[in-house]
LUMSE-902590 format. One record per residue (C-alpha): residue in three letters; x, y, z. Coordinates in steps of 0.1 Angstrom, whole numbers, plus 5000, padded with zeros to 4 digits. Layout:
BEGIN
ALAXYZ...
This chain:
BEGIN
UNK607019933950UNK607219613969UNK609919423985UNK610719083979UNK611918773998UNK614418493989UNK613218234006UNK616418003996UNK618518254023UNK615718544030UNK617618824013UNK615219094002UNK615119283971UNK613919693974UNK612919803942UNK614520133958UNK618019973957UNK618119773927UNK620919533926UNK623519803908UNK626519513917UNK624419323893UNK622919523867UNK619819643884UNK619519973886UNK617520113915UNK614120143909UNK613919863891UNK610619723895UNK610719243907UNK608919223877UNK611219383851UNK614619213865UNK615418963836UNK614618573841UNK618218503844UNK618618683872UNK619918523906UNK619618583945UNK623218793951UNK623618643983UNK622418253974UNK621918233939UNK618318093938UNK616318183907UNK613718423904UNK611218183910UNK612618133946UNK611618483955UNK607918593967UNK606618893973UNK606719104012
């Protein structure tokens, strides 16, 4: 799975991790997370993200 890159702040999703403190259970694949979804550290949108 690969990582991804907020480029608002440059926090970095791992599929491995998930976002659990957010309702993203580890291995959760970028592509599943739900639209609504948000940077945890910036909140940026989805859209702000690109791939590792």
């Amino acid at each position: 799975m690969e990582k991804w890159i907020c480029e608002v702040c440059g926090y970095v999703y791992d599929p491995k991790q998930g976002d659990p403190d957010n309702g993203i259970e580890p291995g959760t694949p970028f592509e599943a997370i739900p639209e609504d979804w948000v940077c945890p550290e910036c909140g940026a949108g989805k859209e702000d993200f690109v791939k590792q």
